[in-house]
N, CA, C and O atoms as CSV, one atom per row, in Angstrom:
chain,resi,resn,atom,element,x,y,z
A,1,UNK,N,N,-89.543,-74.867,29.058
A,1,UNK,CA,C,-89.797,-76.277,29.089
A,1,UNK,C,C,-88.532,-76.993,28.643
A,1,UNK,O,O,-88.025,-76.736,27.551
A,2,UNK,N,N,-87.978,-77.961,29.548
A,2,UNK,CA,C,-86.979,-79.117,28.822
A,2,UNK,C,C,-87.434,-80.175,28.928
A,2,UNK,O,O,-87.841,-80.714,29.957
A,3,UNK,N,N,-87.396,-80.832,27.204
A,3,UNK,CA,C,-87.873,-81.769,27.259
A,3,UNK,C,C,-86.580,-82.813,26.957
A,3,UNK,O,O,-85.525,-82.341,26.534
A,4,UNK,N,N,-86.734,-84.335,27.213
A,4,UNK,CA,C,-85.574,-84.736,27.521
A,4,UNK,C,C,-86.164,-86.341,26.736
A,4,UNK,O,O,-87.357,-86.635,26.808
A,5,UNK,N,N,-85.300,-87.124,26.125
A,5,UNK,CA,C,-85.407,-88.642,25.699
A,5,UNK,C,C,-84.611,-89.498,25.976
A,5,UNK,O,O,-83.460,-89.083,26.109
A,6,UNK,N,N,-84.796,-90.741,26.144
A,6,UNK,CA,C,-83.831,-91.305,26.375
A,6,UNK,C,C,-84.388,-92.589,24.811
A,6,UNK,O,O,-85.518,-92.737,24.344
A,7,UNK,N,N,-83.032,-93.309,24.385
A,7,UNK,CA,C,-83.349,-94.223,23.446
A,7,UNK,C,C,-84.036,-95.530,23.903
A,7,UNK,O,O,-84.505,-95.555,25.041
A,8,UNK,N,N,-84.129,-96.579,23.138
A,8,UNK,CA,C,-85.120,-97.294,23.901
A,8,UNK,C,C,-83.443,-98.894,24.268
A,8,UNK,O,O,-82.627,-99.471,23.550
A,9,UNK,N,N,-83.698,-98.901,25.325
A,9,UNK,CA,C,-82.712,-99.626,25.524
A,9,UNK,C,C,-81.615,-99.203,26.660
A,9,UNK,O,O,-80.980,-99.978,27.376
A,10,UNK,N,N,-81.555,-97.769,26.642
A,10,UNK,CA,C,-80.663,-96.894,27.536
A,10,UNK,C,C,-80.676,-97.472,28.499
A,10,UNK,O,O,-81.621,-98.201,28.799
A,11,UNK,N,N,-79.307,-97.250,29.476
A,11,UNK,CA,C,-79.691,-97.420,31.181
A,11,UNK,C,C,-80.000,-96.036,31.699
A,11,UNK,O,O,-79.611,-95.034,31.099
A,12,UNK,N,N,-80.621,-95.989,32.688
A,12,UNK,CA,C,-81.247,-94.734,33.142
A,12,UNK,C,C,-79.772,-94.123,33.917
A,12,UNK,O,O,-79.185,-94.864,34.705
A,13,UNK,N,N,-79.410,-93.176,33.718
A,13,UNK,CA,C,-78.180,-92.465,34.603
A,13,UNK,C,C,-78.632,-91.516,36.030
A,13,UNK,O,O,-79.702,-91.138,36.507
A,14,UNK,N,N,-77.487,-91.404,36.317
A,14,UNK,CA,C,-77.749,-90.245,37.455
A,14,UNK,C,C,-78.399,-89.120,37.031
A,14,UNK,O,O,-78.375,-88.997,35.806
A,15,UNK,N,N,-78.923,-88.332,37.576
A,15,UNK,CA,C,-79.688,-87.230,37.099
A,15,UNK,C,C,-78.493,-86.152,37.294
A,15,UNK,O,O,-77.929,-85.985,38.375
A,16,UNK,N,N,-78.199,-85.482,36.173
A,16,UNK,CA,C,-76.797,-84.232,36.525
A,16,UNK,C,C,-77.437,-83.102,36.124
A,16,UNK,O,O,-78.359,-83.020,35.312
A,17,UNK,N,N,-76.734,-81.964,36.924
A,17,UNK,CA,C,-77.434,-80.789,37.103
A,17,UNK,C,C,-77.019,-79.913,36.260
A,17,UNK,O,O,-75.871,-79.591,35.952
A,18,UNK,N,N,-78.208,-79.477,35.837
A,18,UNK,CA,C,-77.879,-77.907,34.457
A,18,UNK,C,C,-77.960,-76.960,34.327
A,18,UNK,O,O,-79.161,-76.854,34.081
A,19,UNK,N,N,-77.565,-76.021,34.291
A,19,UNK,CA,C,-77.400,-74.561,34.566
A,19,UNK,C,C,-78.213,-73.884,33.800
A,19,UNK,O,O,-77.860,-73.226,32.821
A,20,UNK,N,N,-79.769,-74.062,34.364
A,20,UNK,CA,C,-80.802,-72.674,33.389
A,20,UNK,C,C,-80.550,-71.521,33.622
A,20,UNK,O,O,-80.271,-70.911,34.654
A,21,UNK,N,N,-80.708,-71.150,32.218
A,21,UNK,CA,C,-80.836,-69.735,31.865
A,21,UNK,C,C,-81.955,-69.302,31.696
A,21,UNK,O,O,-82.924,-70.038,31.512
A,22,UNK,N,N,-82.044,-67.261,31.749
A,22,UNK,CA,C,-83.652,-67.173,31.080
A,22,UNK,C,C,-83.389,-67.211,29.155
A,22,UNK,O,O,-82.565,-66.821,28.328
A,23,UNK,N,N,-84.714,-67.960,29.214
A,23,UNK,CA,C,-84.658,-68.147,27.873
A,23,UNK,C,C,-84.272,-69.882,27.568
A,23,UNK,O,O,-84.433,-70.427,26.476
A,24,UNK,N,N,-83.849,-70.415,28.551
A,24,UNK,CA,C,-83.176,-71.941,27.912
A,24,UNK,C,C,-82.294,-72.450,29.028
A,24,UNK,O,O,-82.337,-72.177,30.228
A,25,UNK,N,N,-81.587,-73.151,28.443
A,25,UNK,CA,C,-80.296,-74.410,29.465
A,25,UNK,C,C,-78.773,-73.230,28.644
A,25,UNK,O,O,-78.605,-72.674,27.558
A,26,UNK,N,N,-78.110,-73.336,29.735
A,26,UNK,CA,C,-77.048,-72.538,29.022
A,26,UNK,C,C,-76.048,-73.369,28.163
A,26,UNK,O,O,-75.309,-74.088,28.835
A,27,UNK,N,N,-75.880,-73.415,26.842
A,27,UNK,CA,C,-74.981,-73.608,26.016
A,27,UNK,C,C,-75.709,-74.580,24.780
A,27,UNK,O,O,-75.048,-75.125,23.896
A,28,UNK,N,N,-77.138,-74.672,24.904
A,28,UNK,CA,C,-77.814,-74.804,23.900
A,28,UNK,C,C,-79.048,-73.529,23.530
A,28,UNK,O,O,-79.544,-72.665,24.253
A,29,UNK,N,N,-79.258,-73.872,22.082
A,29,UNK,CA,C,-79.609,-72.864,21.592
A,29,UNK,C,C,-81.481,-73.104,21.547
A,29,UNK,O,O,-82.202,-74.100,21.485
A,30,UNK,N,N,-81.688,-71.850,21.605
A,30,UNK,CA,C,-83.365,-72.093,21.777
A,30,UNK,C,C,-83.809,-72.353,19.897
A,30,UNK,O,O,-83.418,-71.641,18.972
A,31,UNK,N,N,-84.632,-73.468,19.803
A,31,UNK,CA,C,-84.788,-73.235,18.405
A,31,UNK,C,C,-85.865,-72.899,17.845
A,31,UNK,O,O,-86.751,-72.991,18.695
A,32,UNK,N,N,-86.412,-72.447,16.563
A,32,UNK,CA,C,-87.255,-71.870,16.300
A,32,UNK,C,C,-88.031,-72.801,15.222
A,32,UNK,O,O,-87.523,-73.330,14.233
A,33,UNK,N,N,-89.047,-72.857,15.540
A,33,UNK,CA,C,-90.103,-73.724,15.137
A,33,UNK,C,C,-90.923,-73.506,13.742
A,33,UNK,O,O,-91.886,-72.740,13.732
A,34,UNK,N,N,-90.498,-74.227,12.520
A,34,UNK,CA,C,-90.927,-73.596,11.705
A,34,UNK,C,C,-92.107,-74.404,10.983
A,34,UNK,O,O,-91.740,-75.160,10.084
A,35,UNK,N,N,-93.132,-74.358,11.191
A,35,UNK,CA,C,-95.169,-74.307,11.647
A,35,UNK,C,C,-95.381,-74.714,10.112
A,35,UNK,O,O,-95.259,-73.843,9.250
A,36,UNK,N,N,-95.730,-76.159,9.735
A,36,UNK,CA,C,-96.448,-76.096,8.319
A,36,UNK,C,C,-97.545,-76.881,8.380
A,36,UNK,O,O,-97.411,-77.713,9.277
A,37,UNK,N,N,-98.818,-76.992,7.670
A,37,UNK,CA,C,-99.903,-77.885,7.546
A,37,UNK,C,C,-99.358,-79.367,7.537
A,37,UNK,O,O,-98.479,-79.752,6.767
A,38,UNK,N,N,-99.870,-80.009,8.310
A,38,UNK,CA,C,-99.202,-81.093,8.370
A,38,UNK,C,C,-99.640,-82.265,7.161
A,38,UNK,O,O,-100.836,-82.547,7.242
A,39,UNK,N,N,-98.963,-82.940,6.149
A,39,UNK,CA,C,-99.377,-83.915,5.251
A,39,UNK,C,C,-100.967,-84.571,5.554
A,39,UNK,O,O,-102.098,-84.453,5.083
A,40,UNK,N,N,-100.389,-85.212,6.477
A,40,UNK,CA,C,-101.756,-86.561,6.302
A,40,UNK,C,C,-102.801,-85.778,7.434
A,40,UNK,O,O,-103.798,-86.486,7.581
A,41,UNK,N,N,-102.841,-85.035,7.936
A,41,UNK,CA,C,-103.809,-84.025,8.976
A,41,UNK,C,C,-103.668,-82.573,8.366
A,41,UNK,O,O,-102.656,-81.979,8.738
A,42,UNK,N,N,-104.394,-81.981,7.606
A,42,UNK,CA,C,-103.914,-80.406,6.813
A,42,UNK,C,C,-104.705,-79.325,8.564
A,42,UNK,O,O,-104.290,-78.189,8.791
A,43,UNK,N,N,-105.676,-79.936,9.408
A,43,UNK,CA,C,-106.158,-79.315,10.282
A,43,UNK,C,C,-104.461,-78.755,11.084
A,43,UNK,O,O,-104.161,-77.617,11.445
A,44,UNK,N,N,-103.889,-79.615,11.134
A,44,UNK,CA,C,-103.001,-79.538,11.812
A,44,UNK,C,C,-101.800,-78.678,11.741
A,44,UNK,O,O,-101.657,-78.552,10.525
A,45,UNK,N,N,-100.835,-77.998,12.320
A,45,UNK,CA,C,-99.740,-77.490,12.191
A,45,UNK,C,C,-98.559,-78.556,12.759
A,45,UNK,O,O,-98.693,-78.999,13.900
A,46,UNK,N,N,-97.275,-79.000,11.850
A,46,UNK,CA,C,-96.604,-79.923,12.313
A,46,UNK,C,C,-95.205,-79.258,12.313
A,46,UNK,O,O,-95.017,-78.297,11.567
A,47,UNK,N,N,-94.336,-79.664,13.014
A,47,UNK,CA,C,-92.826,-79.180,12.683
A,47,UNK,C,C,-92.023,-80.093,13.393
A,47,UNK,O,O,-92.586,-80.970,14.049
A,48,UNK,N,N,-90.557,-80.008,13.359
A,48,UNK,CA,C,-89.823,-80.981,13.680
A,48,UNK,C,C,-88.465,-79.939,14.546
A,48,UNK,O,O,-88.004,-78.832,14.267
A,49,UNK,N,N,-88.205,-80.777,15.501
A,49,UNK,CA,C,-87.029,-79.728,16.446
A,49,UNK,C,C,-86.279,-80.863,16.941
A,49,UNK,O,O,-86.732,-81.770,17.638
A,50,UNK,N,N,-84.514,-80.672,16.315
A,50,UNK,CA,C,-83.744,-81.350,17.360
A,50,UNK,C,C,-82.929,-80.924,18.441
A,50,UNK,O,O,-82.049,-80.063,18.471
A,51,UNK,N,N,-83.528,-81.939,19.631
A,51,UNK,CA,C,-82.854,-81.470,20.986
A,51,UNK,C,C,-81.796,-82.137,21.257
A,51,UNK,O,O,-81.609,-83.172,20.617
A,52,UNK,N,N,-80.890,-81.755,22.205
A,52,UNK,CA,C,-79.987,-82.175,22.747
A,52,UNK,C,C,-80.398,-83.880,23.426
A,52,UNK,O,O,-81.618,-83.923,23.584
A,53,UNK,N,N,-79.803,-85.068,23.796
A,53,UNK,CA,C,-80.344,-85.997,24.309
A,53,UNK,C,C,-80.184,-85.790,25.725
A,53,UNK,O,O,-81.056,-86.024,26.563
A,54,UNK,N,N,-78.763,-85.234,26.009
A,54,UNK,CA,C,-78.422,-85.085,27.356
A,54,UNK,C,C,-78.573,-83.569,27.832
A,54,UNK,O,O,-77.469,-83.147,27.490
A,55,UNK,N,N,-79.077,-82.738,28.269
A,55,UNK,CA,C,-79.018,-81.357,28.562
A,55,UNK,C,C,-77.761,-81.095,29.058
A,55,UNK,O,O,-77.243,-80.014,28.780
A,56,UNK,N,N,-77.171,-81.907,29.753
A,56,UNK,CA,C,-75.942,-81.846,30.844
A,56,UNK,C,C,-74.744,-81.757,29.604
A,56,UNK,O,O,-73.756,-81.026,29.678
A,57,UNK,N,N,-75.022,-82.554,28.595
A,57,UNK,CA,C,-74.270,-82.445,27.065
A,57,UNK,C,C,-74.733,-82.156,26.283
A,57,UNK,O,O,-75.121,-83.001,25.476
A,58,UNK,N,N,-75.037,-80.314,26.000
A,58,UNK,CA,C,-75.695,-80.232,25.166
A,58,UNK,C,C,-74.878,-80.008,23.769
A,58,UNK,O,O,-75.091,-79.097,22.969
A,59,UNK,N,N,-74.063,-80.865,23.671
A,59,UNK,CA,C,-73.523,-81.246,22.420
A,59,UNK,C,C,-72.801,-81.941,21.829
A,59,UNK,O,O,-71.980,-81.822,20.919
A,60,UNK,N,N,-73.316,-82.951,22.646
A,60,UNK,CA,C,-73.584,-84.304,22.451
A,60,UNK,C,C,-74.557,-84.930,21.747
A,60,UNK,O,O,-75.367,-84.126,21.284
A,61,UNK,N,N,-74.732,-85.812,21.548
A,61,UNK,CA,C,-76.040,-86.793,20.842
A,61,UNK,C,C,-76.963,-85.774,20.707
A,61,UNK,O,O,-76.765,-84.703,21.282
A,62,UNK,N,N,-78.381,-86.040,19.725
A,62,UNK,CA,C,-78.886,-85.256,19.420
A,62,UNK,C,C,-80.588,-86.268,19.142
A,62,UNK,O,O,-80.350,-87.391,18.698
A,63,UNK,N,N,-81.518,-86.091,19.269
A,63,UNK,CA,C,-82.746,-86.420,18.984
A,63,UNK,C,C,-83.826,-85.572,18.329
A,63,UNK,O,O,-84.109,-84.493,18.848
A,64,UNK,N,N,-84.480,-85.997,17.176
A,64,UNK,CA,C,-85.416,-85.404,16.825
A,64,UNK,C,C,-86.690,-85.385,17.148
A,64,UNK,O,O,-87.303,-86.441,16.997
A,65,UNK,N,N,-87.474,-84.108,17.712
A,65,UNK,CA,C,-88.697,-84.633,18.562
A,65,UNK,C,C,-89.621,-84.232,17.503
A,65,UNK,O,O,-89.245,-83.149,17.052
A,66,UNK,N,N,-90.969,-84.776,16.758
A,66,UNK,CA,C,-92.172,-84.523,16.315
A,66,UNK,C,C,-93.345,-83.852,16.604
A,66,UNK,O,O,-94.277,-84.588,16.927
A,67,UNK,N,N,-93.675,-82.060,16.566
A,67,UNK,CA,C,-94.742,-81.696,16.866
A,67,UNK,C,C,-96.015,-81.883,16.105
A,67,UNK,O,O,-96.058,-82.201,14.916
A,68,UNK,N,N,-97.122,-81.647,16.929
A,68,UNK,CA,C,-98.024,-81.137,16.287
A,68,UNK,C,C,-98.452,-80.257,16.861
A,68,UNK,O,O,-97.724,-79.916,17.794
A,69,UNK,N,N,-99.722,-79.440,16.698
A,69,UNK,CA,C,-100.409,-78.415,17.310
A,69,UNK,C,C,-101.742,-78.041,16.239
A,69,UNK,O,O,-101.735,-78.073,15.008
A,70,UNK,N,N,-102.763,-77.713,17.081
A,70,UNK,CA,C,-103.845,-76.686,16.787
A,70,UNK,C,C,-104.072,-75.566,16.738
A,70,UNK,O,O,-104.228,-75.158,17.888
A,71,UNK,N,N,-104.205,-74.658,15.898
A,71,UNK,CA,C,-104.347,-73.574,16.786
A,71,UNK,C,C,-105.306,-72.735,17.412
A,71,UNK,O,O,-106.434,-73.017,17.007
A,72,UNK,N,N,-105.298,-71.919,18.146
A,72,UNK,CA,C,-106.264,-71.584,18.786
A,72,UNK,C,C,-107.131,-70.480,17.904
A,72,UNK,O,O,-106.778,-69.405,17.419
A,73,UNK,N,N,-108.724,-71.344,17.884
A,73,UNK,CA,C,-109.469,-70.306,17.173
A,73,UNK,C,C,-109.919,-68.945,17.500
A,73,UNK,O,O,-110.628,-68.267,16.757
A,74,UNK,N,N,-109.560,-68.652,18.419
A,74,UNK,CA,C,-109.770,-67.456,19.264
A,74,UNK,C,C,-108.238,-67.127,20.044
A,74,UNK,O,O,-108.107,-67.825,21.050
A,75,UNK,N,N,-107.547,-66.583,19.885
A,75,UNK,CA,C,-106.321,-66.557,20.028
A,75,UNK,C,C,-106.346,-65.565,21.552
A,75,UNK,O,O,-105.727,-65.811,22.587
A,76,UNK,N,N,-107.016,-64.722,21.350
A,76,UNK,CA,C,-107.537,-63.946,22.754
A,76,UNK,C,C,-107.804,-64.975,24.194
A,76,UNK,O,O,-107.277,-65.037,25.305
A,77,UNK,N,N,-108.707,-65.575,23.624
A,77,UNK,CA,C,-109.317,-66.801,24.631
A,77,UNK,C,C,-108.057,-67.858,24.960
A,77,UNK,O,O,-108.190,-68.711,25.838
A,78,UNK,N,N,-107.182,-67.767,24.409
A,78,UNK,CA,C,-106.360,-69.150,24.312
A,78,UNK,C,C,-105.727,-69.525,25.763
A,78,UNK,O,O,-105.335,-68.616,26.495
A,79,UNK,N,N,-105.657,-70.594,26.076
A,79,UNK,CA,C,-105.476,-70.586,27.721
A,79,UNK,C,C,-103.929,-71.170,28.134
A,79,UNK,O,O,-103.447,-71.145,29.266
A,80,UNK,N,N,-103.215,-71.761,26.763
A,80,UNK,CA,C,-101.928,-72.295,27.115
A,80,UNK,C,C,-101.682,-73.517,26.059
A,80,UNK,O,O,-102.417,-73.727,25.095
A,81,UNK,N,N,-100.380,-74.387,26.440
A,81,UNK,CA,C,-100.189,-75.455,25.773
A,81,UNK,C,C,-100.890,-76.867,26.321
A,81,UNK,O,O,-101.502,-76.779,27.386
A,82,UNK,N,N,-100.847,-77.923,25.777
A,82,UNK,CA,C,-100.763,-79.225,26.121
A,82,UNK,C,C,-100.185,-80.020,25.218
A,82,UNK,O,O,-100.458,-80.092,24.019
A,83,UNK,N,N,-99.023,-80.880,26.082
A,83,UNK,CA,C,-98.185,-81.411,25.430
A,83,UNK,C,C,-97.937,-82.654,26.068
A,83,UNK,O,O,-97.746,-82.840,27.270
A,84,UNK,N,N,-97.970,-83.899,24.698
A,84,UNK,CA,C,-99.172,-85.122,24.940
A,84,UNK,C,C,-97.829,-86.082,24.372
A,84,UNK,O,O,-97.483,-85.934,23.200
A,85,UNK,N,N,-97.040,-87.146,25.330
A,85,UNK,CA,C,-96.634,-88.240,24.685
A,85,UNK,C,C,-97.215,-89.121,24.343
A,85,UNK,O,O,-97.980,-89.569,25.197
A,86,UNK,N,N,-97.206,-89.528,23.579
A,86,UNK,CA,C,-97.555,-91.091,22.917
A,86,UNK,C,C,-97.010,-91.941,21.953
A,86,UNK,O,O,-97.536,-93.030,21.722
């Protein structure tokens, strides 16, 4: 999955092309998600990951994106992600 932001105000650019890899975009690093009860929701698992803003520069500007997650009570049964802007 690449997920991508733009700030609020940006002009929208050309779309430039990025060289996936397996595992990721090549020359950024896959990061690892580190899962805690979240404060004001304890149901919850929350963590924080910063991405690149531009994939095309991935080291360049930088944004912090906000998870959450549930987890699955049956982990067998579990059918995938959903991943919800708002």
């Amino acid at each position: 999955m690449v997920v991508c932001a733009v700030p609020p105000g940006a002009a929208a650019a050309e779309p430039l092309s990025v060289q996936a890899v397996a595992g990721g975009v090549a020359g950024v690093r896959v990061p690892e998600l580190k899962w805690k009860a979240c404060a004001d929701v304890p149901q919850l698992q929350c963590a924080s990951v910063a991405v690149p803003l531009d994939y095309a520069r991935p080291n360049g500007r930088s944004v912090t994106l906000a998870l959450a997650r549930i987890p699955a009570k049956d982990p067998a049964r579990r059918l995938g992600s959903l991943v919800v802007n708002r």
